[in-house]
N, CA, C and O atoms as a Tripos MOL2 file, in Angstrom:
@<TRIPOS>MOLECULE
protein
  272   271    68     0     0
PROTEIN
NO_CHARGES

@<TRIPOS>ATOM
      1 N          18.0030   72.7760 -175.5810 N.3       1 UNK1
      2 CA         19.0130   72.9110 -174.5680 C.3       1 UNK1
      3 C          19.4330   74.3670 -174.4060 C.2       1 UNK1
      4 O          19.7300   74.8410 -173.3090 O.2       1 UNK1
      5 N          19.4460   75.0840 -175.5950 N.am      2 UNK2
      6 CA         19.8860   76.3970 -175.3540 C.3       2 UNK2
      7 C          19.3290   77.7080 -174.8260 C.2       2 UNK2
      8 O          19.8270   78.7860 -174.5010 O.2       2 UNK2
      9 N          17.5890   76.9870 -174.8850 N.am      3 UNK3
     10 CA         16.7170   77.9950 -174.0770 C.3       3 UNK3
     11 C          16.6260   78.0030 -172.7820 C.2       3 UNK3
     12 O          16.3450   78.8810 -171.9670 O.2       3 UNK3
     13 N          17.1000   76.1140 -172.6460 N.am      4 UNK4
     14 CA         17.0640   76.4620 -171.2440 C.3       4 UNK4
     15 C          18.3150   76.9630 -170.2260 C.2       4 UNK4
     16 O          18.2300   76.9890 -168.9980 O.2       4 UNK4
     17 N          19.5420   77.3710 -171.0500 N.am      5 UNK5
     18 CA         20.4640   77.8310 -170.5430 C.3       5 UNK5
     19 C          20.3040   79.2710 -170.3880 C.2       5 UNK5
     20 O          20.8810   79.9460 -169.5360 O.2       5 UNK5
     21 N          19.3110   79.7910 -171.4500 N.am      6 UNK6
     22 CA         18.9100   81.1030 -171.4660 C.3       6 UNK6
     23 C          18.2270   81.3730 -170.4930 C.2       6 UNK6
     24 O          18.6170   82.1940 -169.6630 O.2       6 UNK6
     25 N          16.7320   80.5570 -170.3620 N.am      7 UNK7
     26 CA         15.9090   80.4380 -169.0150 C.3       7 UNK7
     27 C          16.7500   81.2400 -167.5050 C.2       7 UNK7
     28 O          16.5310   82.1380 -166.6920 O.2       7 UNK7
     29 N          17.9770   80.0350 -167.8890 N.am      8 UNK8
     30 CA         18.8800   80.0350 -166.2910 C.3       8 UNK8
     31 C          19.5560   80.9190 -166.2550 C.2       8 UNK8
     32 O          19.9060   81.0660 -165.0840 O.2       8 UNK8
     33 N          20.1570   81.9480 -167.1340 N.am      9 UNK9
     34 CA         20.9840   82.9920 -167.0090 C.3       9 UNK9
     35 C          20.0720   84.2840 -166.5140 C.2       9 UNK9
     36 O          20.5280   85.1920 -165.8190 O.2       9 UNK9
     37 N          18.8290   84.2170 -166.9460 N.am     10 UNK10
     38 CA         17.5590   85.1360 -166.7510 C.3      10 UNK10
     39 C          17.0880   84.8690 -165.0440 C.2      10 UNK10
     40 O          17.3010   85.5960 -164.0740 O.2      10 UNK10
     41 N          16.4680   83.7140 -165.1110 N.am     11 UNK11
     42 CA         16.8910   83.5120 -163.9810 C.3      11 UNK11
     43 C          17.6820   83.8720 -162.5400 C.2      11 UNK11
     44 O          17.2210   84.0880 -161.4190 O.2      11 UNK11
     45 N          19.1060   83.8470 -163.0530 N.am     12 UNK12
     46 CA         19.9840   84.3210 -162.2460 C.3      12 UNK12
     47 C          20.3120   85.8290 -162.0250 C.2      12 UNK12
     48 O          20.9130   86.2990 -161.0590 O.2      12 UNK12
     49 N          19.9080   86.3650 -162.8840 N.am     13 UNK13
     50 CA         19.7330   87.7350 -163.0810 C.3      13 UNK13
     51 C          18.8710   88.8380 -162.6000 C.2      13 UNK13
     52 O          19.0230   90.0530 -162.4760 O.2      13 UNK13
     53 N          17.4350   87.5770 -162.2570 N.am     14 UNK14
     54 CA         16.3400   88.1830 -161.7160 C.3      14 UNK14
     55 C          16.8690   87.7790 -160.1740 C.2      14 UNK14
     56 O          16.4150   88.5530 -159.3300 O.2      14 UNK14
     57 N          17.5050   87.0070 -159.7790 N.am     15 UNK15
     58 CA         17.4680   86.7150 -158.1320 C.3      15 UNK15
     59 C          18.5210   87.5490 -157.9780 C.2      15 UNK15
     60 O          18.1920   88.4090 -157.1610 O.2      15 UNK15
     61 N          20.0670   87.7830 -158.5160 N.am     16 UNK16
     62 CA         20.7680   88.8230 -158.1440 C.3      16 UNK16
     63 C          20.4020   90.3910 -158.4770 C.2      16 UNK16
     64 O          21.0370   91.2950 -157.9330 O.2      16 UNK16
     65 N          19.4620   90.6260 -159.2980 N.am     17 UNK17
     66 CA         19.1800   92.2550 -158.5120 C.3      17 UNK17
     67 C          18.4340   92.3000 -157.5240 C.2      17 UNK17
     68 O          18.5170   93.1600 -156.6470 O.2      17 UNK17
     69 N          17.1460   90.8460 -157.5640 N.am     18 UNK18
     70 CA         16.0260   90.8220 -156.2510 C.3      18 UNK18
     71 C          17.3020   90.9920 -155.1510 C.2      18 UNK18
     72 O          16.7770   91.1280 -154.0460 O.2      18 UNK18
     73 N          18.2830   91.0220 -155.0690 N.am     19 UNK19
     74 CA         18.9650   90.8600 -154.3420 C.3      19 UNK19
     75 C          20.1730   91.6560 -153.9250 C.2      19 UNK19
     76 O          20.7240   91.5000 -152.8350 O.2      19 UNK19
     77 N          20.6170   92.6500 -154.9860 N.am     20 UNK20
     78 CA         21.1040   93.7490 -154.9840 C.3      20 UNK20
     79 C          20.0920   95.0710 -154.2830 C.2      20 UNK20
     80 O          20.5160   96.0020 -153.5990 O.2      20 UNK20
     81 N          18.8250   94.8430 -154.6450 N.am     21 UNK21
     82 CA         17.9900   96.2710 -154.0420 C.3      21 UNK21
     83 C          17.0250   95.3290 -153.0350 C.2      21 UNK21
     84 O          15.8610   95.6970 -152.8750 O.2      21 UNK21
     85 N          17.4380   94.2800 -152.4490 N.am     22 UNK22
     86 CA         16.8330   94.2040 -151.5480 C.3      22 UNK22
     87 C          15.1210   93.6490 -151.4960 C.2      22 UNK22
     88 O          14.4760   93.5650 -150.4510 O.2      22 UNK22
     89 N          14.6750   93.3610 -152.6580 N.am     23 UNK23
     90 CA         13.2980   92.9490 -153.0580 C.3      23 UNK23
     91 C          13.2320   91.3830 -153.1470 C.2      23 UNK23
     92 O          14.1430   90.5770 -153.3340 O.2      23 UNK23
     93 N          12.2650   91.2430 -153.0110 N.am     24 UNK24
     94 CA         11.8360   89.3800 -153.2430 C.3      24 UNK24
     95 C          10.6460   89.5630 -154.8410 C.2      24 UNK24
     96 O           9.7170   88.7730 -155.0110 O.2      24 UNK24
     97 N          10.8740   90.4450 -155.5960 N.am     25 UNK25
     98 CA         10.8770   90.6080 -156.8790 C.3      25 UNK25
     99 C          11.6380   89.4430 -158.0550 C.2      25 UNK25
    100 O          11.0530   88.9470 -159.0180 O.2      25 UNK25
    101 N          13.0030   89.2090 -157.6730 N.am     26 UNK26
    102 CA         13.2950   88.7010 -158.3110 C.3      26 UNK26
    103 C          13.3530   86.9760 -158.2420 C.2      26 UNK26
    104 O          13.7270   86.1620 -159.0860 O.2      26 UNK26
    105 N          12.7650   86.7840 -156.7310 N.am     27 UNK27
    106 CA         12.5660   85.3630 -156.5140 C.3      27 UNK27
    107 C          10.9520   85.0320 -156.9390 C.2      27 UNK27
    108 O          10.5690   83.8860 -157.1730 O.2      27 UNK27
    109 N          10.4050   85.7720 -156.9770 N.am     28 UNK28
    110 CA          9.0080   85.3320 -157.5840 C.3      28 UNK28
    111 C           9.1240   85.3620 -159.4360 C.2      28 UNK28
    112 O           8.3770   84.5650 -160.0030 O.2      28 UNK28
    113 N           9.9410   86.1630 -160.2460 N.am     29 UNK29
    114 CA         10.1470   85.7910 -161.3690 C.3      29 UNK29
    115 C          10.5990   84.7040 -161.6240 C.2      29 UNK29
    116 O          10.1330   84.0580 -162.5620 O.2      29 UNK29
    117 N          11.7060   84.1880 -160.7890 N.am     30 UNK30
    118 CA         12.7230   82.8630 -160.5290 C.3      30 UNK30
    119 C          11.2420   81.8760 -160.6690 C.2      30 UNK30
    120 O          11.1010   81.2320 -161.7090 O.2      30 UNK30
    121 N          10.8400   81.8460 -160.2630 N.am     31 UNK31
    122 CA          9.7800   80.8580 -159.7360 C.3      31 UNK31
    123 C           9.2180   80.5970 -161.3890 C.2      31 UNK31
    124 O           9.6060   79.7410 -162.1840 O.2      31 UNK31
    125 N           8.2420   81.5890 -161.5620 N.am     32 UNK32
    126 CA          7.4680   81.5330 -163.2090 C.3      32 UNK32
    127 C           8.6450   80.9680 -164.2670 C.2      32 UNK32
    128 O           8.4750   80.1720 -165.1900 O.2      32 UNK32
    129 N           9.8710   81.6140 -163.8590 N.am     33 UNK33
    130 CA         10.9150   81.2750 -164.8220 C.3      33 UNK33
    131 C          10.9300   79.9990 -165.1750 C.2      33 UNK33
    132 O          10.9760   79.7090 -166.3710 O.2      33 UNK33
    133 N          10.8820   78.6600 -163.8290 N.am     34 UNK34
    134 CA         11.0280   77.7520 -163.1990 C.3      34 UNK34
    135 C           9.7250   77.3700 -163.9430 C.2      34 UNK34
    136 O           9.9810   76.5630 -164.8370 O.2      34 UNK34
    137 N           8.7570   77.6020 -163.8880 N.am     35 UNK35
    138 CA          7.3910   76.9390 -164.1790 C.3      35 UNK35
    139 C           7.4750   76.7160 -165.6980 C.2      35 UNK35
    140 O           7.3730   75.5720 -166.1410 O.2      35 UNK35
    141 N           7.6640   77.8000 -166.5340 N.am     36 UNK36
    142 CA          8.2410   77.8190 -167.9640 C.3      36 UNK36
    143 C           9.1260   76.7370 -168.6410 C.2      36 UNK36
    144 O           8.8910   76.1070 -169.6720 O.2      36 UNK36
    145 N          10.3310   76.6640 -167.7140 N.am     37 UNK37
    146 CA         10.7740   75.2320 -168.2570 C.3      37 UNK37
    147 C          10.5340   73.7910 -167.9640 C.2      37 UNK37
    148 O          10.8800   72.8190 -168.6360 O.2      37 UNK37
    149 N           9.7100   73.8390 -166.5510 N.am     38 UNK38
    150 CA          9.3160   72.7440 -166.4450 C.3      38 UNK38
    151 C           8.4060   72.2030 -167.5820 C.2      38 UNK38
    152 O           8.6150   71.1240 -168.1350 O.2      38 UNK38
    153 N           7.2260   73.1620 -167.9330 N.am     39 UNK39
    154 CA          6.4600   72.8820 -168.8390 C.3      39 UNK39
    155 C           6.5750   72.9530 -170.3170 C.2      39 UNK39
    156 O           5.6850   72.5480 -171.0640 O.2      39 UNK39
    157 N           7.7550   73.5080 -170.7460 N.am     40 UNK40
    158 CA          8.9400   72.8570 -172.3460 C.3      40 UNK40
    159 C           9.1590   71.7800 -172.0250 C.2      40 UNK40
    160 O           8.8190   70.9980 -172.9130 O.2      40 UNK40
    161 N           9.8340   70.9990 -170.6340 N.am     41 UNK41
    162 CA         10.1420   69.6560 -170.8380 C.3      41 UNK41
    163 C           8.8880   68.6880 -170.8360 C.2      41 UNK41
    164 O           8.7910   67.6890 -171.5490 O.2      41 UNK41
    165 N           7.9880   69.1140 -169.9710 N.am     42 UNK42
    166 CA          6.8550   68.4670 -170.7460 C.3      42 UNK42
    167 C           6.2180   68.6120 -171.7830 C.2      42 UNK42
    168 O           5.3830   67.7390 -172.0190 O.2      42 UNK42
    169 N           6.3050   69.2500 -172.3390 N.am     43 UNK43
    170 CA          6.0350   69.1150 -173.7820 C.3      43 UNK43
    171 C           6.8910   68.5940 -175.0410 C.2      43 UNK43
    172 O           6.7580   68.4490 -176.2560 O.2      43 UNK43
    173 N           7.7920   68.4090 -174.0900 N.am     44 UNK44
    174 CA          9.4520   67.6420 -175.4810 C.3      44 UNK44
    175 C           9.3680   66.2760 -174.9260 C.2      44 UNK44
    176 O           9.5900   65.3430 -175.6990 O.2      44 UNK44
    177 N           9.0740   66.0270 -173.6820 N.am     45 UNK45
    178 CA          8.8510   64.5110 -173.6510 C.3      45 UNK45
    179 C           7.3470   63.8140 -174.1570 C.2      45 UNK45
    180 O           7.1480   62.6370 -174.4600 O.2      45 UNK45
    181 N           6.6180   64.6620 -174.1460 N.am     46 UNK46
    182 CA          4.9440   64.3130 -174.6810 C.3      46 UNK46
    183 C           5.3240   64.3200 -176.4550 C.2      46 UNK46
    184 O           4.5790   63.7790 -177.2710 O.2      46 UNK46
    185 N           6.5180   64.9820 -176.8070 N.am     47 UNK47
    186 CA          6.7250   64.9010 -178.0960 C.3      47 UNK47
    187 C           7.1260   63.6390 -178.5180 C.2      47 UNK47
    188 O           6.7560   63.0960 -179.5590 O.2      47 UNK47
    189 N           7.9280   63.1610 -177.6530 N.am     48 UNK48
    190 CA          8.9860   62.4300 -177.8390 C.3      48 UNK48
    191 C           7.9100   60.6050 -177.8490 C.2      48 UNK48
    192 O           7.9930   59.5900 -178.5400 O.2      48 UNK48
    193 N           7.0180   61.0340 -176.6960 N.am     49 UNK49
    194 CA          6.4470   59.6970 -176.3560 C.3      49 UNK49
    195 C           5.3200   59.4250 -177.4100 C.2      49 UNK49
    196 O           5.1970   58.2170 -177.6160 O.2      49 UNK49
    197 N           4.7250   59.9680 -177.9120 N.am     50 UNK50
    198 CA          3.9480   60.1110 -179.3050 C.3      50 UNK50
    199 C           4.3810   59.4700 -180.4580 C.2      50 UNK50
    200 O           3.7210   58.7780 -181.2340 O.2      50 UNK50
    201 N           5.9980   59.8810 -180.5030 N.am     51 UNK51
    202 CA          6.5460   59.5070 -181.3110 C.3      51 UNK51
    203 C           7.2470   58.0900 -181.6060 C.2      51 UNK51
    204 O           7.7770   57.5200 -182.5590 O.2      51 UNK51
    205 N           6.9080   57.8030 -180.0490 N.am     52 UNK52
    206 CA          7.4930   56.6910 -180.1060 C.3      52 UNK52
    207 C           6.6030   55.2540 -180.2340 C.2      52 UNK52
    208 O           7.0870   54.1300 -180.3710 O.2      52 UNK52
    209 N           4.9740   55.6530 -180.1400 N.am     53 UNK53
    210 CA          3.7580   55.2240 -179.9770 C.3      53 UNK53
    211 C           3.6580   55.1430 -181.2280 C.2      53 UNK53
    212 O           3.5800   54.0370 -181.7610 O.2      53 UNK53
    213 N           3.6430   56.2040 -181.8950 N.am     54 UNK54
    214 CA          3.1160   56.1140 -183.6250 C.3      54 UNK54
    215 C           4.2460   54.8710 -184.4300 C.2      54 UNK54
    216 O           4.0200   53.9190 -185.1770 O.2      54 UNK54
    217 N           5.1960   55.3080 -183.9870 N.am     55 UNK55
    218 CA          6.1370   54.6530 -185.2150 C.3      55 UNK55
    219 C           7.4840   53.8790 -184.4060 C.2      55 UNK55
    220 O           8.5200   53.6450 -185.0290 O.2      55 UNK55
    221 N           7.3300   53.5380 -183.0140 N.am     56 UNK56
    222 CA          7.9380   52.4040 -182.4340 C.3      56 UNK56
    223 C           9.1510   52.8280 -182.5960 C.2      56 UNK56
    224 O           9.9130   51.8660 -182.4980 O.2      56 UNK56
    225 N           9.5700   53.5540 -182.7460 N.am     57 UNK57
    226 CA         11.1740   53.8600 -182.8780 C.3      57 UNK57
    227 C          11.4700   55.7050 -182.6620 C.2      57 UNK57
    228 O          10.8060   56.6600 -183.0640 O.2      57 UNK57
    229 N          12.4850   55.6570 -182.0250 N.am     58 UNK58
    230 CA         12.4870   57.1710 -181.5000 C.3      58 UNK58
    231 C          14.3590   57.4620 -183.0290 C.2      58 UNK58
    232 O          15.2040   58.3380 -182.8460 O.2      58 UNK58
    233 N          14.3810   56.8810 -183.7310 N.am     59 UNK59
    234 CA         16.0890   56.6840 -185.4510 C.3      59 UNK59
    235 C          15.3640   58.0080 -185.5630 C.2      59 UNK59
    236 O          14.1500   58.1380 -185.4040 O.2      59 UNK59
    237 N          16.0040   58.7360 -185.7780 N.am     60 UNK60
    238 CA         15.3210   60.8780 -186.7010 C.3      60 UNK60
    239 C          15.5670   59.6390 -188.0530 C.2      60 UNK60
    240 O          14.6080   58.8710 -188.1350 O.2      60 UNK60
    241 N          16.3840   59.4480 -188.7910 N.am     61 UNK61
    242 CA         16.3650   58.7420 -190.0410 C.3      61 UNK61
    243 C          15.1250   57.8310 -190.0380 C.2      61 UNK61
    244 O          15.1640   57.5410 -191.2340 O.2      61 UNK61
    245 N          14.3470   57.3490 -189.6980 N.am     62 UNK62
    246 CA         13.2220   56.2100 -189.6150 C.3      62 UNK62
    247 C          12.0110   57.2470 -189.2030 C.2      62 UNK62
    248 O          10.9280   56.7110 -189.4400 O.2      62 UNK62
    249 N          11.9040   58.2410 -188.7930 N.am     63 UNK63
    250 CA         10.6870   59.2860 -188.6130 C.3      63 UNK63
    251 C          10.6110   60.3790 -189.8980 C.2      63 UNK63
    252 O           9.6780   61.1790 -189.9710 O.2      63 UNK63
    253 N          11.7960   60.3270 -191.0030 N.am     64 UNK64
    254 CA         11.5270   61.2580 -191.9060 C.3      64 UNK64
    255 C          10.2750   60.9760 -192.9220 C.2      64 UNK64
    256 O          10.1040   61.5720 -193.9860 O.2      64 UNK64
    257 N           9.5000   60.0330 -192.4300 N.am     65 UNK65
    258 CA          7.6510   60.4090 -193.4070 C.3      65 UNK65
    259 C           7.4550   61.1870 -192.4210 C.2      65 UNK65
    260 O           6.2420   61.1240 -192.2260 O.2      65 UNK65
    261 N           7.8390   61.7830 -191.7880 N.am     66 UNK66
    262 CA          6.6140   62.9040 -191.2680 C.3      66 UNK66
    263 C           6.7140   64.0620 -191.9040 C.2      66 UNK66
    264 O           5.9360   64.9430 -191.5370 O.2      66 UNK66
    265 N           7.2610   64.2390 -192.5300 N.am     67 UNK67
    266 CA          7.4160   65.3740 -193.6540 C.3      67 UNK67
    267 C           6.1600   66.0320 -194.3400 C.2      67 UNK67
    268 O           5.8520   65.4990 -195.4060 O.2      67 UNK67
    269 N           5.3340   67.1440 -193.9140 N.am     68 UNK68
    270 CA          4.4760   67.8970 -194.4580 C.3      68 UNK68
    271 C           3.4490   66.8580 -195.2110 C.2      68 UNK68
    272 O           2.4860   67.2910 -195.8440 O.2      68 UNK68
@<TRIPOS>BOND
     1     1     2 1
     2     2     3 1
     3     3     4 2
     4     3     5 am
     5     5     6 1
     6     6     7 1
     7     7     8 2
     8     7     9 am
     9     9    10 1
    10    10    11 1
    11    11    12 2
    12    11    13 am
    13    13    14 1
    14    14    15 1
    15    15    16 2
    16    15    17 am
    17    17    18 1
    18    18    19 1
    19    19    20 2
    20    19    21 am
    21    21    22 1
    22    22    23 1
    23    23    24 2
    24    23    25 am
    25    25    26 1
    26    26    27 1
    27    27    28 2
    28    27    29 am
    29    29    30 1
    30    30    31 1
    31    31    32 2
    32    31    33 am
    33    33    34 1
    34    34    35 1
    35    35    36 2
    36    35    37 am
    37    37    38 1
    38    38    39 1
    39    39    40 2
    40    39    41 am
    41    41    42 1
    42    42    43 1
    43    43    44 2
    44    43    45 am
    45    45    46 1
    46    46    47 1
    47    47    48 2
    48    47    49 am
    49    49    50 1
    50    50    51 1
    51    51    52 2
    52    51    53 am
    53    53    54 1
    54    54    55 1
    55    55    56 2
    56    55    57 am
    57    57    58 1
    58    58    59 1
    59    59    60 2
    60    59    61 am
    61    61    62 1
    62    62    63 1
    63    63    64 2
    64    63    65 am
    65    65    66 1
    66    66    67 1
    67    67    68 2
    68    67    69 am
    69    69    70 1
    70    70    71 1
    71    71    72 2
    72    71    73 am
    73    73    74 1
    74    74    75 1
    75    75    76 2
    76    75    77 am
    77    77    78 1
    78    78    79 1
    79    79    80 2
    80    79    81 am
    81    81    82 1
    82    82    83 1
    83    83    84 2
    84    83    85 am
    85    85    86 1
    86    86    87 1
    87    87    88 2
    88    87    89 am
    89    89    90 1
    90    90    91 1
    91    91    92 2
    92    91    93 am
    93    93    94 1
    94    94    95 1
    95    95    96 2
    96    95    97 am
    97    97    98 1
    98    98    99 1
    99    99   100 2
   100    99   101 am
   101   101   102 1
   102   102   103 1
   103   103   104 2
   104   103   105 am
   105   105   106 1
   106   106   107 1
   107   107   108 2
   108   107   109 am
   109   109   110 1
   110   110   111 1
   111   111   112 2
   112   111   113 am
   113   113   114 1
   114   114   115 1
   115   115   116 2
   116   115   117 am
   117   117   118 1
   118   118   119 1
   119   119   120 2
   120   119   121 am
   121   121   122 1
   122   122   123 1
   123   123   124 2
   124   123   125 am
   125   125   126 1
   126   126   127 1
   127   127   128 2
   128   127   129 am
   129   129   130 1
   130   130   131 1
   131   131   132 2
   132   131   133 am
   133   133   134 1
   134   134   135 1
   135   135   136 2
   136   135   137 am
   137   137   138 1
   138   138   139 1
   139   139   140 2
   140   139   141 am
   141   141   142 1
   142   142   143 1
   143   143   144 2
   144   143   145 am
   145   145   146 1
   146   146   147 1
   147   147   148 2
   148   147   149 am
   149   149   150 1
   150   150   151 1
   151   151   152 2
   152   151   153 am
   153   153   154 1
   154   154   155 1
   155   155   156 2
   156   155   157 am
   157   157   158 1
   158   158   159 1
   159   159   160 2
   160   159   161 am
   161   161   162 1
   162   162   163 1
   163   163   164 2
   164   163   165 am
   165   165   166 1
   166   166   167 1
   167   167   168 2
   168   167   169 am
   169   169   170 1
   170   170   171 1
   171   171   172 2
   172   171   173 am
   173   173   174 1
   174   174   175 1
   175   175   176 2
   176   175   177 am
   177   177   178 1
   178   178   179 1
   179   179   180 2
   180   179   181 am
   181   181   182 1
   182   182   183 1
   183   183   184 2
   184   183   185 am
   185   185   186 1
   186   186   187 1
   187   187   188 2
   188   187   189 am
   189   189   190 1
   190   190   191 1
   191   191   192 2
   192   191   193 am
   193   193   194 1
   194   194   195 1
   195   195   196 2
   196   195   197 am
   197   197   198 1
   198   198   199 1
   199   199   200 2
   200   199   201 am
   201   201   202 1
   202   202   203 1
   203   203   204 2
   204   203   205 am
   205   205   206 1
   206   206   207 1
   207   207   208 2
   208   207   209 am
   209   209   210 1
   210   210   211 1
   211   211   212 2
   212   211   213 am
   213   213   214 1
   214   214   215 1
   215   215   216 2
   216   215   217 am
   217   217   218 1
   218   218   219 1
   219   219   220 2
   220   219   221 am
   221   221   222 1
   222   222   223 1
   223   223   224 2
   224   223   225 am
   225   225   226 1
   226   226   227 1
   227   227   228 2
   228   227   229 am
   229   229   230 1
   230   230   231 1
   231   231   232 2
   232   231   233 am
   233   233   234 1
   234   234   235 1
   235   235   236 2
   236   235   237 am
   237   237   238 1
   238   238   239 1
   239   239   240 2
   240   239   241 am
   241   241   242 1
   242   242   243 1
   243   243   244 2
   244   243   245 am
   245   245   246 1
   246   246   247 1
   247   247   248 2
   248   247   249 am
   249   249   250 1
   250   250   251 1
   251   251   252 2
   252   251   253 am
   253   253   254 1
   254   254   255 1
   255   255   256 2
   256   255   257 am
   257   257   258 1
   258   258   259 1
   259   259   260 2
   260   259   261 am
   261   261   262 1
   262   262   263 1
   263   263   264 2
   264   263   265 am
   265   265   266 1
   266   266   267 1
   267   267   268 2
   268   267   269 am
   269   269   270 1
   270   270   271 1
   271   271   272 2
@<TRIPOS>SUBSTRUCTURE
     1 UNK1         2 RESIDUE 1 A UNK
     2 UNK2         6 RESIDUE 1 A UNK
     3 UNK3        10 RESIDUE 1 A UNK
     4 UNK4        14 RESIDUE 1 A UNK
     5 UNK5        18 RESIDUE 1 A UNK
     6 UNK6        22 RESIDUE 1 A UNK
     7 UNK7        26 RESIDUE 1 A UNK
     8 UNK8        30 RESIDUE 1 A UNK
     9 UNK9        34 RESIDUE 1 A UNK
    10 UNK10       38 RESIDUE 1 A UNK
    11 UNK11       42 RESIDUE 1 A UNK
    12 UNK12       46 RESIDUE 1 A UNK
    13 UNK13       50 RESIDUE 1 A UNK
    14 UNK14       54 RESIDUE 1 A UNK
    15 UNK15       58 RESIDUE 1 A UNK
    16 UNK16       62 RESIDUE 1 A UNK
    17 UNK17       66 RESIDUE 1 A UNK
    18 UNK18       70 RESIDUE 1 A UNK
    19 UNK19       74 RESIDUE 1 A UNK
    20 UNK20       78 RESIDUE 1 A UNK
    21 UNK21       82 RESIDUE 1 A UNK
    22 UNK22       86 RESIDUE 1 A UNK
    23 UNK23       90 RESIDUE 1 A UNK
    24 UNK24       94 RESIDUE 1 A UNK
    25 UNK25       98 RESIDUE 1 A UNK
    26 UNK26      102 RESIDUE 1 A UNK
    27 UNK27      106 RESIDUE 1 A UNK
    28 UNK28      110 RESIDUE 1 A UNK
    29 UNK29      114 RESIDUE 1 A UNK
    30 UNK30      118 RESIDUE 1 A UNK
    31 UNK31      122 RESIDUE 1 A UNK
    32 UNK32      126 RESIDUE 1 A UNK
    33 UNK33      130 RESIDUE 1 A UNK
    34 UNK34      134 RESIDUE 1 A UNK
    35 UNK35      138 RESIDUE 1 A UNK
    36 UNK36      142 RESIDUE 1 A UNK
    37 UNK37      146 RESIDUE 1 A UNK
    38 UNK38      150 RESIDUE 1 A UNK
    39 UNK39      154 RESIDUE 1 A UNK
    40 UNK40      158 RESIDUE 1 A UNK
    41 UNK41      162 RESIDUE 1 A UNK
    42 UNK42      166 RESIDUE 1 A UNK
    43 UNK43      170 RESIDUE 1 A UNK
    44 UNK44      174 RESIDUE 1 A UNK
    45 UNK45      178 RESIDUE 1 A UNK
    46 UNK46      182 RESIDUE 1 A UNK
    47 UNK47      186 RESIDUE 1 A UNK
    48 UNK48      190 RESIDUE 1 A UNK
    49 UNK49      194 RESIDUE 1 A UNK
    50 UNK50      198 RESIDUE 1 A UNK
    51 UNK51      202 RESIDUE 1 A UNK
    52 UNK52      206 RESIDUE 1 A UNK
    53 UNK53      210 RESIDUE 1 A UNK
    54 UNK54      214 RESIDUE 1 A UNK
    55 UNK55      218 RESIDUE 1 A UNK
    56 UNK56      222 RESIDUE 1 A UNK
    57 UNK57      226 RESIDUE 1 A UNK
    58 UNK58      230 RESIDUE 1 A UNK
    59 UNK59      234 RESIDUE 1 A UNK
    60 UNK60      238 RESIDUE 1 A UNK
    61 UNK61      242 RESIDUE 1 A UNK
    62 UNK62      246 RESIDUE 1 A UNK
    63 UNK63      250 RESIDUE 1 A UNK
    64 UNK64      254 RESIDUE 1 A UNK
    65 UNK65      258 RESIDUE 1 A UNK
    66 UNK66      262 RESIDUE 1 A UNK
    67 UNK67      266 RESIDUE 1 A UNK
    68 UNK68      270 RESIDUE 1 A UNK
């Protein structure tokens, strides 16, 4: 959750200077920015659904054999 608040502050940062000097610089970073977290959440739900395939239960207490 906290990267992707980071993501969005970066984000916002790149569209307000694209936007202070007048460039579409910072809307094409916006974009990749955008692509980046889409593809963390697919990969935390591909985590998630694995997990729920292997061992039928999503309990963190009931997944601790996965331990090394």
């Amino acid at each position: 959750m906290s990267i992707e608040v980071m993501l969005n502050a970066a984000g916002l940062a790149f569209i307000v200077a694209g936007a202070r000097w007048g460039q579409a610089d910072g809307q094409v970073m916006f974009f990749f920015i955008l692509a980046v977290a889409a593809s963390e959440v697919a990969v935390g739900l591909a985590l998630v659904l694995r997990m729920h395939r292997q061992y039928e239960t999503l309990d963190a207490d009931a997944l601790s054999e996965m331990k090394g």
